[in-house]
C-alpha positions as CSV (number, residue, x, y, z in Angstrom):
1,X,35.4,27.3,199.3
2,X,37.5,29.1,202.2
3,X,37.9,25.8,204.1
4,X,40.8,24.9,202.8
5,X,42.2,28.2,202.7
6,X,41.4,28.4,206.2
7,X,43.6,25.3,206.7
8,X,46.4,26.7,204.8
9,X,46.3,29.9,207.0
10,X,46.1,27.9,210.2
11,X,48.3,25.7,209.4
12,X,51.0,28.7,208.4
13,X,52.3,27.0,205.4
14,X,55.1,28.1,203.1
15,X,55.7,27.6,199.6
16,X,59.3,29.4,199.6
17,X,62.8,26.8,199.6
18,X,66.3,28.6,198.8
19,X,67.5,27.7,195.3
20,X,70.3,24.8,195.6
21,X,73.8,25.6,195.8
22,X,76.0,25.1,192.2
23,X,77.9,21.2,192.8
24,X,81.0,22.0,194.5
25,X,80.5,24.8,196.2
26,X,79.3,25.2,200.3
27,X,75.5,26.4,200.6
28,X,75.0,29.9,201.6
29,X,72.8,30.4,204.8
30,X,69.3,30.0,204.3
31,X,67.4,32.8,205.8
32,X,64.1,31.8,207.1
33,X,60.8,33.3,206.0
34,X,57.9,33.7,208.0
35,X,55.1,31.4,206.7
36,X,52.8,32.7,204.4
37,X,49.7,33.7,207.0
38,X,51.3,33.2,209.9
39,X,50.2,36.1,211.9
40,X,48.0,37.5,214.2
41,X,45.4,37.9,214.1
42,X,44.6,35.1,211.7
43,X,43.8,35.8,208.1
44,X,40.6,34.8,206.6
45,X,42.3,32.7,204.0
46,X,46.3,32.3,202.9
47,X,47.2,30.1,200.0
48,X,51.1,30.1,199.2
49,X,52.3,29.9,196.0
50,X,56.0,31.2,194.0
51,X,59.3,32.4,195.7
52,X,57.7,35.6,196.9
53,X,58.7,39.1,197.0
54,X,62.2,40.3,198.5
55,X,62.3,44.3,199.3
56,X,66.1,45.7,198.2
57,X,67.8,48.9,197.6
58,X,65.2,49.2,194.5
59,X,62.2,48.9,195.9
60,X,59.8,51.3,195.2
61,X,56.5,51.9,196.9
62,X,54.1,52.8,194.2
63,X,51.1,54.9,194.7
64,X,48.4,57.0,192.5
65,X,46.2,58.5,195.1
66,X,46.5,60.8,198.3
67,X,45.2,58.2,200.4
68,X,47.3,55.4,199.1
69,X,50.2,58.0,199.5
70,X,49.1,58.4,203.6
71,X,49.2,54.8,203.8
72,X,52.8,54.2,201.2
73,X,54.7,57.3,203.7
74,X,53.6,55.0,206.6
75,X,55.3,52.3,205.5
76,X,58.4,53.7,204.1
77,X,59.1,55.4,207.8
78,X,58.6,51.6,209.1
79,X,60.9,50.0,207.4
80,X,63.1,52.9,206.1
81,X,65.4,52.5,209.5
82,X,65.8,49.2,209.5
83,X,66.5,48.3,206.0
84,X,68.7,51.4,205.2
85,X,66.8,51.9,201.8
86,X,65.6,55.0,200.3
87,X,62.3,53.4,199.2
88,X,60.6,56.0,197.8
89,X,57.5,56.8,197.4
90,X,56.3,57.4,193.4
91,X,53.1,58.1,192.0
92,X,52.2,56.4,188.6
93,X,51.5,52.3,187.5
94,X,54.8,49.8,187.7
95,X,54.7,46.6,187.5
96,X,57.7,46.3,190.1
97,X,57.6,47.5,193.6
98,X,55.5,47.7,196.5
99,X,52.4,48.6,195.1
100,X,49.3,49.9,197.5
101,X,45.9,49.9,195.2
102,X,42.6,51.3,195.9
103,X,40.1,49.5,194.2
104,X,36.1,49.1,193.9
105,X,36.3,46.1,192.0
106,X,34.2,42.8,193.3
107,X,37.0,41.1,194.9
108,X,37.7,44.1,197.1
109,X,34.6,45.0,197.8
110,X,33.4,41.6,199.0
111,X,35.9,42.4,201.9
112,X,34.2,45.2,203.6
113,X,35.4,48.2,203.9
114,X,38.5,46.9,206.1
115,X,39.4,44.0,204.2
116,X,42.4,43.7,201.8
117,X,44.2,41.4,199.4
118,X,48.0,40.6,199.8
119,X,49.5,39.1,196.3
120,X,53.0,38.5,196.9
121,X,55.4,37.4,193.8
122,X,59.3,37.3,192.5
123,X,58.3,40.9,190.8
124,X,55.8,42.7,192.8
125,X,54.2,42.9,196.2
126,X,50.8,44.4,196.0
127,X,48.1,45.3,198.6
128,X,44.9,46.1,197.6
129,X,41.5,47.3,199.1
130,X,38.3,49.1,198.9
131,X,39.5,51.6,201.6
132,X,42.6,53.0,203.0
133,X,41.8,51.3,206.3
134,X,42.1,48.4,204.5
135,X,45.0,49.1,202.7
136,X,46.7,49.8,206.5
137,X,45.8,47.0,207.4
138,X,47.3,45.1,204.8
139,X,50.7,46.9,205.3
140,X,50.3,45.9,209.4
141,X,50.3,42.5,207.6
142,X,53.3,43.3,205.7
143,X,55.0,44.4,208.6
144,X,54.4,41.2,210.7
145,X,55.4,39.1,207.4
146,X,59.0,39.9,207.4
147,X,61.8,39.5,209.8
148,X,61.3,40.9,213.2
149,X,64.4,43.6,212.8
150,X,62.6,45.5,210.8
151,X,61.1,47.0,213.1
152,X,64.1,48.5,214.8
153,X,65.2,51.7,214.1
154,X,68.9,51.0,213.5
155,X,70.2,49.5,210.2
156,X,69.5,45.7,210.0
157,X,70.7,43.0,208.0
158,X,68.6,41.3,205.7
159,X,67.5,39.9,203.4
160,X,63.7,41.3,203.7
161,X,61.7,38.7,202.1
162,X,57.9,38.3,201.9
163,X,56.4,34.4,201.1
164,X,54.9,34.2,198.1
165,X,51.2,33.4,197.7
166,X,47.8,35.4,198.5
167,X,45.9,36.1,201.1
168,X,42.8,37.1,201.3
169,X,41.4,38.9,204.7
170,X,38.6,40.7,206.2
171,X,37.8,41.4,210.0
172,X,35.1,39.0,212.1
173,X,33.4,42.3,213.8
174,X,33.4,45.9,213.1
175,X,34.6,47.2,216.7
176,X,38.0,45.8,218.1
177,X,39.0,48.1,220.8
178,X,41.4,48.9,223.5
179,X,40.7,50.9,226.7
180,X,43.0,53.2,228.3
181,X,42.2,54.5,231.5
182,X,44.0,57.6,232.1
183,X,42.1,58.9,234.9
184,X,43.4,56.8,237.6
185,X,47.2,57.6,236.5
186,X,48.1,60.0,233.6
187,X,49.4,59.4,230.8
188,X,51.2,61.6,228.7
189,X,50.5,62.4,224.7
190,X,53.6,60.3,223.7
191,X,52.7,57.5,225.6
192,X,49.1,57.3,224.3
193,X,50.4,57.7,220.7
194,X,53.0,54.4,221.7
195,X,49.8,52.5,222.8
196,X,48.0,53.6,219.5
197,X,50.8,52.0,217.8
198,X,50.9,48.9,219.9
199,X,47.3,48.6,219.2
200,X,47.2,49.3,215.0
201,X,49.8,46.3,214.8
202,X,47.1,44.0,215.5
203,X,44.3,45.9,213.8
204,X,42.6,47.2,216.6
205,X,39.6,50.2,215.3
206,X,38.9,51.8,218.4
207,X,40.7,53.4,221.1
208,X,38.4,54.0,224.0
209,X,39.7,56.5,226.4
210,X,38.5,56.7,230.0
211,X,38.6,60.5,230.1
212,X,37.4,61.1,234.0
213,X,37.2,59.1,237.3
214,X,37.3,59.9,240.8
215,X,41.1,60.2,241.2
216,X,41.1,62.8,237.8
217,X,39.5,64.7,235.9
218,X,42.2,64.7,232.2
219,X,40.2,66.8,229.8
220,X,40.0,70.4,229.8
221,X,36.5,72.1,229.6
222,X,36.5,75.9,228.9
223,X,33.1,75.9,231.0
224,X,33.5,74.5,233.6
225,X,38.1,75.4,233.7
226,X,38.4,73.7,237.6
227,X,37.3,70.5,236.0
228,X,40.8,69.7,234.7
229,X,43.1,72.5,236.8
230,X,41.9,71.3,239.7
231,X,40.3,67.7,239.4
232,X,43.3,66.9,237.3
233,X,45.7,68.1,239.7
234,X,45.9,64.2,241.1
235,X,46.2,60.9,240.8
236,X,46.1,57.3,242.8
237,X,48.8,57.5,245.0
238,X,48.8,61.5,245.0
239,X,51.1,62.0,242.5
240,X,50.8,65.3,240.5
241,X,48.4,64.1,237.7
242,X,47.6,65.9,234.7
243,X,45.1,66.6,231.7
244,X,45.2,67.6,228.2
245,X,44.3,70.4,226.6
246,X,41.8,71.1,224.2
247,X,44.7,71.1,221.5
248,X,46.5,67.8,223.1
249,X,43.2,65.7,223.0
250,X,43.3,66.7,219.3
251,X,46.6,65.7,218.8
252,X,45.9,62.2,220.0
253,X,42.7,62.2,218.0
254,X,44.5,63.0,214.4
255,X,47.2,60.6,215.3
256,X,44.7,57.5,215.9
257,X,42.9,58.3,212.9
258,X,46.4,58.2,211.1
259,X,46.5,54.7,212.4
260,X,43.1,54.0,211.3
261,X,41.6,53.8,214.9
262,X,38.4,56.1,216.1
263,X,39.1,57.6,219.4
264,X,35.8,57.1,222.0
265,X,35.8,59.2,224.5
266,X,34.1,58.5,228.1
267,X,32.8,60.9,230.6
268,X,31.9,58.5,233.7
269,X,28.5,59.0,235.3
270,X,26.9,59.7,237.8
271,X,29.0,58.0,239.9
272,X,33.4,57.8,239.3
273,X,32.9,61.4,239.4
274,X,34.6,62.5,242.8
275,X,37.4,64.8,240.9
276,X,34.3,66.9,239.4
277,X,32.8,66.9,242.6
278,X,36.0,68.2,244.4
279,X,36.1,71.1,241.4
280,X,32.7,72.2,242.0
281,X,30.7,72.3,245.1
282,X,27.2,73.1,243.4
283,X,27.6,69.8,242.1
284,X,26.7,68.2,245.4
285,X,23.2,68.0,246.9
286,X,24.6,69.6,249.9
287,X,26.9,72.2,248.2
288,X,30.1,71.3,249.9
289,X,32.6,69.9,248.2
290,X,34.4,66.8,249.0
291,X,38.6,66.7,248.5
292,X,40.2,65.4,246.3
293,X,40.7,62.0,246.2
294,X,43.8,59.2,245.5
295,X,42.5,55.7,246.5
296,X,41.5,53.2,244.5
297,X,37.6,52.4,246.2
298,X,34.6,53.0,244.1
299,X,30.7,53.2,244.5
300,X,31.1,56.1,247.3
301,X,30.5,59.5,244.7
302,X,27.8,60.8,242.5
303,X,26.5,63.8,240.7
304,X,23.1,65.2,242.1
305,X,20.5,64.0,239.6
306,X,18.0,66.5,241.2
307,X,19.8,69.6,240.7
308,X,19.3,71.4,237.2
309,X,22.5,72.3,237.4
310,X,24.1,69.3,236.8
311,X,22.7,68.8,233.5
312,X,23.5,72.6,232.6
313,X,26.9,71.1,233.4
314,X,26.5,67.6,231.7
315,X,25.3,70.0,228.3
316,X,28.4,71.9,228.6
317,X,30.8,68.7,229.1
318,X,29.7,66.9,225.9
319,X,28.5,69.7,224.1
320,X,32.5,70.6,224.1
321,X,33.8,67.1,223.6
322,X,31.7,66.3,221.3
323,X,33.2,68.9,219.0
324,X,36.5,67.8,219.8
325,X,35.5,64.5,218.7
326,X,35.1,63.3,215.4
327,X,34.1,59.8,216.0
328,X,30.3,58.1,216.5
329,X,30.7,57.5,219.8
330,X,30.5,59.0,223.2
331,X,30.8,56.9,225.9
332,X,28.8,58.0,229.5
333,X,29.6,55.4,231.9
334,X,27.0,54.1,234.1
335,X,28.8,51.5,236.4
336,X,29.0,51.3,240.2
337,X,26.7,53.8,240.8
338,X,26.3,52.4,244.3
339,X,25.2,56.2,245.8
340,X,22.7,56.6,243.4
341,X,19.4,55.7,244.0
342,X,17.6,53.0,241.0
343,X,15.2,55.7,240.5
344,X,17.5,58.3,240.2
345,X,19.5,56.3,238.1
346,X,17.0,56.0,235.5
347,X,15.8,59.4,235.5
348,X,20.0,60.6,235.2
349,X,20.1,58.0,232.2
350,X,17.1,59.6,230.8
351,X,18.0,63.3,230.5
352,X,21.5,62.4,229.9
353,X,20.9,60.0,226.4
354,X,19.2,62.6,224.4
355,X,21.7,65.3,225.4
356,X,24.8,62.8,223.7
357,X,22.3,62.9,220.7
358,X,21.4,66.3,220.4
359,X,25.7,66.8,219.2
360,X,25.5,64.3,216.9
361,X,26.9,61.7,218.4
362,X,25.9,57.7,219.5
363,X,25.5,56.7,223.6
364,X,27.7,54.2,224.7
365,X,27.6,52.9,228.7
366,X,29.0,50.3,230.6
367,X,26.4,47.6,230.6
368,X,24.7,49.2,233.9
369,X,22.8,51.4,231.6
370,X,20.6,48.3,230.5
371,X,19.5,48.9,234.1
372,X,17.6,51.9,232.9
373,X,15.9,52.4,229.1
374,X,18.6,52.3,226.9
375,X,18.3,54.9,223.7
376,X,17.5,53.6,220.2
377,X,21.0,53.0,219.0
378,X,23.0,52.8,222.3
379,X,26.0,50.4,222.9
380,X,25.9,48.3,225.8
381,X,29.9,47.6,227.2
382,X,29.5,44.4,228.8
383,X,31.9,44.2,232.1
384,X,30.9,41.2,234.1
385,X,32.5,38.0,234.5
386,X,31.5,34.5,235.9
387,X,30.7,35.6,239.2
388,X,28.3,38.1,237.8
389,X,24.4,37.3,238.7
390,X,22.4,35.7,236.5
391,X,19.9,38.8,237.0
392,X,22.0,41.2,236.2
393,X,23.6,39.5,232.7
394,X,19.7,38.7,232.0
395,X,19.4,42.4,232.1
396,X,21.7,42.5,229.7
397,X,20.7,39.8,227.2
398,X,17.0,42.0,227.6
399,X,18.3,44.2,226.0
400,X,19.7,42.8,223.6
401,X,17.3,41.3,222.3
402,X,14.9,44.5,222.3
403,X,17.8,46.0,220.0
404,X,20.6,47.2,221.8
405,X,24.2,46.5,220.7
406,X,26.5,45.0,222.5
407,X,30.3,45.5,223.1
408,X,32.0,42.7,225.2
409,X,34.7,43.0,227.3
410,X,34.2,40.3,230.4
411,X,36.3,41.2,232.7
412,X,37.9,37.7,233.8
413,X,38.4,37.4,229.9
414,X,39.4,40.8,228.5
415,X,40.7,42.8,231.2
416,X,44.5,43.7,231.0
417,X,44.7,44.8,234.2
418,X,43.7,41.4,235.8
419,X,47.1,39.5,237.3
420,X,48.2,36.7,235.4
421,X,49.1,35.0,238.3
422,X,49.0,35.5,242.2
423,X,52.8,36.4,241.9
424,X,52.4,39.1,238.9
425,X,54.1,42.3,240.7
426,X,51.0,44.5,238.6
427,X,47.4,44.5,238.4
428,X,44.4,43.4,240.6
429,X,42.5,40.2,240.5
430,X,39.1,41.3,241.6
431,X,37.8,39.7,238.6
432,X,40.2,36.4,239.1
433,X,43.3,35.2,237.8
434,X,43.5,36.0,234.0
435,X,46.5,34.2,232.0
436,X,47.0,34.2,228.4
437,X,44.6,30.9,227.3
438,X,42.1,32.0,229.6
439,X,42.0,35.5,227.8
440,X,42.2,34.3,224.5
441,X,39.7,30.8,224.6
442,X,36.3,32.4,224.5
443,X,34.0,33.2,222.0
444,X,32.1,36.9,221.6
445,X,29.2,35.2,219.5
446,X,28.3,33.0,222.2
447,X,30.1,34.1,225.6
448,X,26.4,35.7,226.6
449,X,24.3,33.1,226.6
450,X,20.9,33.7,225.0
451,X,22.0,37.3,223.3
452,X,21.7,37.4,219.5
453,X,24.9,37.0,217.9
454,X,23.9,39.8,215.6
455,X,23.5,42.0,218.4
456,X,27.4,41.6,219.3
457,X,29.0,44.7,217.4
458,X,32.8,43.6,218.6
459,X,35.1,43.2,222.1
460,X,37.0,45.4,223.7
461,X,40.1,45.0,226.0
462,X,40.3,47.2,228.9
463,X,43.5,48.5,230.4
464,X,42.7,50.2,234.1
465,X,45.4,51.8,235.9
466,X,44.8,51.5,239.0
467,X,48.2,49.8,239.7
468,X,49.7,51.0,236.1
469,X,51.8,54.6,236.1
470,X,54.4,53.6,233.0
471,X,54.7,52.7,229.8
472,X,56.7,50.0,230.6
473,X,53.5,49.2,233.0
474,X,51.3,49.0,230.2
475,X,53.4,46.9,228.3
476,X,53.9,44.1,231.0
477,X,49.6,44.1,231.7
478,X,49.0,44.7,227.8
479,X,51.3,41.7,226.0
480,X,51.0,39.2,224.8
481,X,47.3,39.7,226.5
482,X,46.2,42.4,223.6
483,X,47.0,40.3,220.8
484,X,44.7,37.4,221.9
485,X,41.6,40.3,221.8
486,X,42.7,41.3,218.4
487,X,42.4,38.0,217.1
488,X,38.9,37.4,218.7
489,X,37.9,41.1,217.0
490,X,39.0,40.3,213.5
491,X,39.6,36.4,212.9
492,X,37.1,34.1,211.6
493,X,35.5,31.7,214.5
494,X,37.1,28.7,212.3
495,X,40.8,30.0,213.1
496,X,40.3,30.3,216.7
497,X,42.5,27.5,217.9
498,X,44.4,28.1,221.5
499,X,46.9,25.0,220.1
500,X,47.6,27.0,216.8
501,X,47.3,30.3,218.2
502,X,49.7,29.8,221.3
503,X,52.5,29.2,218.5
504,X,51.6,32.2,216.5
505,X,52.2,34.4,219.3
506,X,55.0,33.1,220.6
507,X,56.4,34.1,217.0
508,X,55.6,37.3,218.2
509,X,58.0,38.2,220.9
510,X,61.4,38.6,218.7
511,X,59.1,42.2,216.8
512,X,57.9,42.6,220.9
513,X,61.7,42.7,221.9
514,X,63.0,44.9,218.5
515,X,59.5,47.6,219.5
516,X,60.8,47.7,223.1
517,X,58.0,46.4,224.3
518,X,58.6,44.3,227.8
519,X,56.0,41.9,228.0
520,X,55.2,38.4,230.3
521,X,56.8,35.3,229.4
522,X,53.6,33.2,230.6
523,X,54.7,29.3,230.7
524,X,52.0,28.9,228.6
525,X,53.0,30.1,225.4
526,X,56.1,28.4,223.6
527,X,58.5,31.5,223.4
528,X,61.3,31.2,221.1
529,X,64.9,30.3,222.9
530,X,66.7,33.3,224.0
């Protein structure tokens, strides 16, 4: 039954055509509207129908519960700017309006718990769910529905019109997330929070956040205080670095779950762990510690996996961020730990695991940690890329197969920090050459070859830093790269097209340019004139 829907959605049909002109008179201008499912990532099914919903000076966002309320103040401060309306928000039933709905009813819940319905119409436009991550959702629908000024925060001319019709939309997988390495370079609360919103415009769930590395340590532990004053002191290139507080990293927390994304954070090790080293000498097996450090090598550091104190230390670590951290996840590393022995590896990996679980929390590792015995329940991040041996992703596959999840993110596919090109003035390309098609035409269900599909739990796009020390850096490496991930995260296989999806995009870049956001105009990708 949702083939043809499918179509439609692909296809990014409209139903809506301006009323004709009285005889005699000249036409007014037609504004266009977007196409009814025209987005990205693609719905699950859009069927257009009626002249569809045009938000005025009377618009009203109606509500009836808190959480439809969180969701109704989020969208009024989107489009309150741009539009110059009041648009208040109301509790109580209307027929008119912008109506957000909570709902247990069959059609809802058959979405999942992020899934939504859009019904669009002359009288009403209404978004319901199960959830209110699914009602957020729908509204990041909403947003990408109507003209890209609206997302300016100057006063706009519209009209703000919405296609009429329905669509219909749940996500492919139930992990879609975005890395952010602040380790190598810091980044500031307010730029985080400007990524998080980058990354809820396209539905991402899960912000990963690569908390310590060997250039910085950016999260303050009240047991062990040198960690961050000291390991965080630097960065590549030796600039002054940074961390956040206990109350910062809390901040950032409560502002991705406003946005509906789940903050994992990672503690690297044994290895990447050069800036703890350089805090604390007793975390060497010779006692001396090394300086700091501001290159970009890797493989040369690791904790001492004979000592008792570092897992007195490892305890302390994520007993504290653990109870900073809401989520299900904490993520220990495990990759490139080229100065720690196999068998010291495992043994690490082994008192390590059951520590994450003793505070409650789930073990995720870069896919090294299928090296060792992977905990019931861990999360396998899978990193390699096509030059990775065929041991080393049958490893993996292992694994897999004996029950542990998996989280992709191949590095020739996913990472944002790959060049484009071999002229792109950012990045590295370690991993190859990664332009937009390549990143977007591959498919999570059967990229690993002889993994279960059901053992895939979602993708993941990594930003490193490495070469990245501004938002305006992230921007360039993240877009129109991020969006492609989004769409492999949330769309159904049928809608993955690179010959559809190319033009969707390049719809895109007029919202990019009214956000701010400064992104690469790959050839590949049709970008609008101008």
């Amino acid at each position: 039954m949702l083939g043809p829907l499918l179509l439609v959605a692909a296809a990014g049909i409209s139903s809506f055509a301006a009323a004709p002109a009285p005889a005699g008179k000249p036409k007014p201008p037609v504004t266009p509207v977007t196409p009814l499912g025209r987005i990205v990532p693609a719905p699950l099914a859009a069927e257009p129908g009626g002249a569809g919903y045009e938000i005025t000076a009377r618009t009203r966002i109606r509500v009836s519960r808190p959480e439809e309320r969180r969701v109704g103040e989020y969208l009024a401060q989107v489009l309150r700017p741009s539009t110059g309306y009041k648009l208040p928000v109301v509790t109580g039933e209307g027929g008119d309006g912008i109506r957000l709905r909570l709902s247990a009813e069959p059609a809802n819940k058959v979405l999942g718990n992020e899934g939504y319905r859009i019904i669009s119409t002359h009288g009403s436009l209404t978004v319901t769910s199960w959830s209110d991550a699914g009602l957020f959702h729908g509204v990041q629908t909403v947003r990408q529905q109507l003209p890209a000024a609206v997302e300016k925060k100057t006063k706009q001319r519209g009209p703000w019109r919405i296609a009429g019709g329905t669509i219909r939309d749940m996500p492919r997988y139930t992990y879609r997330s975005t890395m952010l390495d602040v380790s190598r370079h810091f980044f500031t609360v307010e730029q985080v929070k400007r990524y998080i919103d980058q990354a809820a415009l396209y539905k991402m769930n899960k912000l990963h956040l690569h908390l310590s590395d060997d250039q910085g340590w950016r999260i303050a532990i009240d047991s062990w205080p040198r960690l961050a004053t000291y390991g965080g002191s630097t960065q590549v290139g030796g600039g002054k670095g940074g961390y956040y507080t206990k109350a910062q990293y809390k901040e950032i927390v409560a502002y991705a779950a406003s946005r509906h994304l789940e903050v994992v954070p990672e503690i690297d090790m044994p290895g990447h762990t050069n800036a703890a080293l350089a805090s604390y000498a007793e975390l060497n097996c010779d006692g001396v510690a090394p300086p700091l450090y501001t290159g970009t090598a890797v493989g040369f550091s690791s904790l001492c996996v004979k000592k008792d104190v570092t897992y007195d230390f490892v305890d302390d670590v994520i007993r504290e961020l653990a109870a900073m951290t809401p989520g299900k996840y904490l993520h220990i590393g495990g990759d490139e730990a080229h100065s720690t022995s196999h068998e010291d590896f495992v043994a690490f990996m082994d008192k390590v695991q059951p520590v994450v679980a003793k505070y409650g929390k789930t073990v995720m590792g870069w896919h090294q940690l299928t090296g060792a015995k992977p905990a019931e329940g861990a999360v396998a991040q899978y990193w390699g890329y096509d030059r990775t041996g065929a041991a080393e992703r049958e490893q993996v596959v292992s694994a897999a197969k004996n029950g542990t999840k998996l989280v992709l993110s191949p590095a020739d596919r996913s990472y944002l920090d790959m060049k484009y090109t071999k002229d792109t003035p950012l990045g590295l390309s370690w991993a190859g050459l990664v332009e937009v098609q390549r990143s977007y035409d591959w498919d999570p269900a059967t990229y690993l070859k002889g993994a279960p599909a059901d053992a895939v739990m979602g993708v993941e796009a990594p930003l490193w830093t490495e070469t990245l020390s501004t938002s305006a850096h992230l921007d360039y490496m993240a877009f129109p790269r991020l969006p492609g991930i989004a769409e492999l995260g949330w769309s159904p296989a049928a809608a993955h097209d690179w010959e559809r999806y190319k033009g969707r995009l390049a719809a895109q870049a007029p919202r990019w340019d009214a956000l701010g956001i400064g992104y690469y105009k790959s050839p590949q990708v049709p970008w609008p004139a101008g």
